[in-house]
N, C-alpha and C positions, 0 to 999 in steps of 0.2 A: 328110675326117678329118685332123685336127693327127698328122703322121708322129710328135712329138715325146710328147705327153701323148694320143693316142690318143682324144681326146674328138672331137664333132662339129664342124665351123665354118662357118659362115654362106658360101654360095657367090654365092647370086642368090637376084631376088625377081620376081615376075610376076601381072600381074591373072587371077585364076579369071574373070574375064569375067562376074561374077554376082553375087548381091546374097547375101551371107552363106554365104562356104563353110561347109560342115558336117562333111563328112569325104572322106578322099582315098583311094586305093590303087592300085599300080601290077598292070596287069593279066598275069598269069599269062605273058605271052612276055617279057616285060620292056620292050616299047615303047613303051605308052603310061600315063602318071599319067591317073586320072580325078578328076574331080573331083564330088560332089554340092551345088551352092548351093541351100541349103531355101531361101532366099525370092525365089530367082528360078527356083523352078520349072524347075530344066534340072539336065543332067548334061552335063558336056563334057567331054573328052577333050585331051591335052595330049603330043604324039610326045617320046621322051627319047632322046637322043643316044647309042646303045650304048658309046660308049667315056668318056663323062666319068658319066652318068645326070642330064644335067639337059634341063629342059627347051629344044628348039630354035627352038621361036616359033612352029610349024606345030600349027594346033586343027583336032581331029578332029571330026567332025559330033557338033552340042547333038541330046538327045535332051531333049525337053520331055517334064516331070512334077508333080506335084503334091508339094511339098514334099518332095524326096528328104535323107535323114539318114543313110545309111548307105551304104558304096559294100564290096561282099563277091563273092568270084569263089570 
C-alpha cells in the first residue's frame, strides 16, 4: 500500500503454475494463498511470508480436480 495516497501497488508477480487461474484466497491462518486454475484441473497452494504477505516461492501439494472456479474457506 502507497503510505502517501493509500491506494494499492504492484509488489511481485509469480506463475499460478496452471493453465487459467480463476480465483484465489488466502486461507483462514493467513499462510497460505490458494489458488484454483479451471483449466489445468488443480488447486495449488502458494506459503506467504507472515511479515511482508507475499508469496515465498515454496508450493504446497496440487490437489487435482476437475475444473475448479471457486476457492471459499
Amino acid at each position: 500500500m502507497d503510505a502517501q495516497t493509500g491506494l494499492p501497488t504492484f509488489k511481485t508477480r509469480f506463475a499460478t503454475q496452471g493453465d487459467e487461474p480463476r480465483d484465489f484466497n488466502i486461507d483462514p491462518s493467513g499462510k497460505w494463498l490458494v489458488v484454483a486454475n479451471q483449466y489445468g484441473n488443480c488447486v495449488l497452494s502458494f506459503e506467504l511470508d507472515k511479515r511482508t504477505g507475499l508469496p515465498t516461492g515454496n508450493i504446497g501439494a496440487a490437489l487435482k480436480c476437475g475444473s475448479p472456479v471457486c476457492v471459499i474457506f
